[in-house]
Each structure stands twice: as C-alpha cells, then as structure tokens.
N, C-alpha and C positions, 0 to 999 in steps of 0.2 A: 732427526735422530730416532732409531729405532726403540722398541718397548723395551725388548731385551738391554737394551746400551742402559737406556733411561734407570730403570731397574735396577741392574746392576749398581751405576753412581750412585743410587738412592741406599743401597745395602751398604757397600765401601763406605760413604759419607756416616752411615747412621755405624760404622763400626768405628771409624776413624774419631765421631763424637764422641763415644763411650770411652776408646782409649783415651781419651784429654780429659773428660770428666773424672776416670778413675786414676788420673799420674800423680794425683798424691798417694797414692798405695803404690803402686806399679813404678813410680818414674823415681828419676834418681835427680834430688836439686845441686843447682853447681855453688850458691851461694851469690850471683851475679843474677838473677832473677830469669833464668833459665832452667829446665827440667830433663831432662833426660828421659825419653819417653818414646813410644811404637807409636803416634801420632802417622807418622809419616810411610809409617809401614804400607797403609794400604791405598794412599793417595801413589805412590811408587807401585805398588800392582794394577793398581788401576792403568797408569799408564803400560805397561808391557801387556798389559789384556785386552787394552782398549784405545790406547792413542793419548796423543797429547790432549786434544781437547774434554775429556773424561777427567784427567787427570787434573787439570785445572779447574774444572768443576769442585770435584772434592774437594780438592785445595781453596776455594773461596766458602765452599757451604761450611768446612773445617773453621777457616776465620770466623765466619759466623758466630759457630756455636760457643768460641770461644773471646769472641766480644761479647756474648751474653750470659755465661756460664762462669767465664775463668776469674779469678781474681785479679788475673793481671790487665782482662778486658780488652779494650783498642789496640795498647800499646803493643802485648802478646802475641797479638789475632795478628798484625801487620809485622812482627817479630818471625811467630810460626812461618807465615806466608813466605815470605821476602827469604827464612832459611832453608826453606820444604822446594822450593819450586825450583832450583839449578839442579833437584838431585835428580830431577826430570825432563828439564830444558836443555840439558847438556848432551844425554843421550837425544832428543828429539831432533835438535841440529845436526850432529853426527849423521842420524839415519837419514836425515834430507840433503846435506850436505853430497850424501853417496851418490844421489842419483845426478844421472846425465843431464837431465831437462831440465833440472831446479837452477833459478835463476842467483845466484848468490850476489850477484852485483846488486840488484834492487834490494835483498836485505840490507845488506850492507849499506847501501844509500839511507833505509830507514834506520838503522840501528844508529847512525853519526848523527840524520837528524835529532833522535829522541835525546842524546847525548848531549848534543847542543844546545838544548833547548833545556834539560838541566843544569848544564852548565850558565846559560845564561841566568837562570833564577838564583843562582849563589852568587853570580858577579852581583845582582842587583841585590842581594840580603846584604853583602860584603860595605857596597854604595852607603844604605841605611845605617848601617850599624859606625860608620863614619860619620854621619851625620846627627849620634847617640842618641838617636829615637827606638832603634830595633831591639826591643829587650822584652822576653817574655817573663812574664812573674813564675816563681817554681813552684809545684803544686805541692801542694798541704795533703797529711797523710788520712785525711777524711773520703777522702776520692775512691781508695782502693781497703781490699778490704782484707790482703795479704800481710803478712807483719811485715815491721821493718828489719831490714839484719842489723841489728844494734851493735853489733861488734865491730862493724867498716866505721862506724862512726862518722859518718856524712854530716855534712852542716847544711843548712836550708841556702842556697843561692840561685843567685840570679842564670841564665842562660840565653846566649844572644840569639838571633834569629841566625845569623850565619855559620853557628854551629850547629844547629837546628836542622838546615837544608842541607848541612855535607851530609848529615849523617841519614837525612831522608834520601841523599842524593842515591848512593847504591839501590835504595829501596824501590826510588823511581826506573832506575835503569834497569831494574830487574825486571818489573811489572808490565815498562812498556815494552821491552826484547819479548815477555811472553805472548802480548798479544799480536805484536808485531810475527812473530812465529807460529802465531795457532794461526795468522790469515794465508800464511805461505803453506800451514802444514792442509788446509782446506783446500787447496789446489794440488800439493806435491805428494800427498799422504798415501794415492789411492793402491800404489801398486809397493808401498814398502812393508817389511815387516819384521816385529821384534826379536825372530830367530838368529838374528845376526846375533845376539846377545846370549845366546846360547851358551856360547863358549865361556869359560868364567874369565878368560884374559881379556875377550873384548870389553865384559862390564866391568873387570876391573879398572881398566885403562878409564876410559868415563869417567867412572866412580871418584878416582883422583882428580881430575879434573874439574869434574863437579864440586868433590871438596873444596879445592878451591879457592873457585871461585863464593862457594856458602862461606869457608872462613873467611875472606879477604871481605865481605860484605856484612858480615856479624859484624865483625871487630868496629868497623868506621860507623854502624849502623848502633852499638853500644854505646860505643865514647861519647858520641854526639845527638844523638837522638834518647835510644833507650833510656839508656841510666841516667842524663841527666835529668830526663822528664819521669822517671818511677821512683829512683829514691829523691831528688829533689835537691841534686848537686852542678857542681861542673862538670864537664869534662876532664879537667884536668886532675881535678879530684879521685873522679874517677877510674882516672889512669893508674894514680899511683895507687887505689886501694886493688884493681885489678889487673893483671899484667895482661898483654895483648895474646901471649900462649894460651894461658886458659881457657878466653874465650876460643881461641881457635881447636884448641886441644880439646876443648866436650862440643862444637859444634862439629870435628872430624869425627871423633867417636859414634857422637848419634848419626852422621851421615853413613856412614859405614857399617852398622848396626840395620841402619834402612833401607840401605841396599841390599845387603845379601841375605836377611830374610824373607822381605818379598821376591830378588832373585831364584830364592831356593823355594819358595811357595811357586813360583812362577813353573820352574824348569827340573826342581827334582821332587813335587809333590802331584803334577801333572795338571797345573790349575791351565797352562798354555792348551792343552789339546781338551780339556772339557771345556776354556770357559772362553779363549779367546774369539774375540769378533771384532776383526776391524774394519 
C-alpha cells in the first residue's frame, strides 16, 4: 500500500476517532444503547476515495478506538462495526459484480461456506442448551461506565448461549463476506471505479439496499446479543421494551445520513478529483 493510501486512512481513521469521541455532544441517543452519529461519515469516503480495503481499515482502527474510549467498549466497537460495514460492502459488490472477469461462482461458494459454518455453531449452542449447561451469567453494571436507562426497567437475567450466537450470528456473516470480498476485491479491483456512483440514483439504489441489509442485522444482532449482554436482560424482555422499527428506524436514518454526506463530500465538494487514488 502506498504512503499517500496509508496517510490518508491514518487522517479518516484519526477523524472518524474524534467524531465517536465527541457523539455525546454531536450525536443523537435512541435510548436502546445506540447513538446517532457521523462515525461513519468518513470510513464511507474512504471507500469511494480509496476502495474497499481503506475502508475497512478505518472501520477496524474505528472499533478500536472505541473498545478503548467508548463507554459502551466491546460490545459498541463490534455493534459500530457489524452496522458501519454493509454501508460499503454493498456498493463494493455491485462494482465487482459489474465486471466481466469476476468470478461470482467462487464468492458465492465462499459466502454459503462462511454461512454454513455459522449456522453450524447455533445448531451446536441449540445441542448444549438442551442439555441445560449453556447459560451465560448477565453482567453486572460495574462493567460499563454509561448509565443504566432506568425507565425500560430491565430486571438482571440469565441469557442462553443460543441466543447468544443468533444474534452474533449476522455479526459473523457480515465480517466474514467482508473478508471474503476484500480477497476477491485484491484481484478484481484494478480496472474499476467509483464514478459509477456519480449519479445520485445509482447510490441511492445501493444506499437502500445497504440499509437493509444494516437493519435486518441490527435488529437480530440487538435482541440477542446487544441488549441482552449491555443492560443485562433477555431477549424477550427486550423485545417488548423496544420494538423491532426503532431499531431499524435510527439504524436507516444514520445509514442514510452517511451516505449522502460523504456522497456529497465525495462528488459535489470535489474530494473525487483532488483526492482519489485507487
């Protein structure tokens, strides 16, 4: 990777820090242990300036800073992650999808693997938890250093391990389709580029898309993972204090938010022709 590429992620990542650092000023809370925030703003430019693998970068040094920083720690940083990265894996596809030479069958053979192979670790958590061994204890609110929302009124329970892995289950399918695509995008990459995107119908088209696929992985990635291991409920509990729109409803809003400001930073601020290199 070049000085200039390098460079560049190193600035986007140390901007992308600051805006997570400062989303208790800046961001908007939903009340479900999400924020509403430009996080994503410049991990999304990165990629239309620089490619998927840039973009992914930021997007882990992002987790980073926010398993060390945020109050929501681990759980946030793999939250952020798992919601931030379709809003760029979706356009990356598309663009390789377009060319003639790209082999789509061999993704696709790795994508069912990866699938499969998630799916197999919830048949076996499913196994365990019939056998009433699988149960994680709920964590205690010494852990985290954000308040509780005392008005859901959560009670402390238990969480099995097979709610556990559905809801890690999106999280996984997300992470491995990305790498599984950044190794197709290191062969297929050399001769595309983000002008296709120009037009604002082709990124909106995307954009939806993207969304999503981000809501439809919040929502199962909440129920069963998030919220029962941050406030220290169930699932189900959790269901009935937060309806499944909501979450979809501010994870569409911030995805569409972070689209079309980096779009418009990208293509009507002219960050494409000073700063692109792909």
């Amino acid at each position: 990777m070049k000085t200039y590429k390098l460079t560049a992620i190193a600035m986007l990542s140390c901007i992308a820090a600051l805006l997570q650092i400062s989303n208790s000023v800046i961001g908007i809370p939903t009340g479900f242990g999400m924020t509403v925030d430009l996080v994503g703003v410049p991990i999304i430019l990165g990629f239309l300036l620089f490619g998927l693998d840039a973009a992914l970068y930021i997007s882990i040094l992002t987790a980073l800073v926010i398993t060390l920083a945020a109050p929501t720690s681990w759980i946030g940083a793999i939250m952020k992650f798992t919601a931030t990265v379709p809003m760029f894996l979706v356009p990356a596809f598309y663009m390789l999808s377009m060319k003639k030479n790209f082999d789509l069958g061999k993704l696709l053979i790795n994508v069912f693997f990866a699938l499969f192979v998630s799916l197999m670790l919830f048949i076996l958590s499913i196994s365990a938890n019939l056998a009433g061994k699988a149960y994680v204890p709920s964590i205690t609110g010494t852990v985290y250093t954000v308040p509780r929302l005392d008005y859901l009124s959560f009670k402390e329970m238990s969480v099995s391990a097979s709610d556990l892995l559905l809801g890690l289950l999106p999280i996984a399918a997300i992470i491995l389709f990305s790498f599984i695509l950044l190794h197709f995008w290191g062969r297929y990459s050399k001769d595309t580029t983000p002008l296709i995107f120009s037009s604002a119908e082709a990124m909106a088209v995307v954009m939806i898309v993207s969304i999503l696929v981000r809501g439809i992985a919040m929502i199962v990635s909440n129920y069963f993972f998030a919220g029962p291991l941050f406030f220290g409920t169930s699932p189900e509990v959790f269901m009935e204090k937060v309806p499944w729109y909501l979450i979809f409803g501010w994870n569409m809003f911030q995805g569409a938010i972070e689209v079309m400001l980096a779009w418009t930073l990208a293509f009507r601020f002219g960050f494409m022709e000073r700063y692109m290199k792909w």
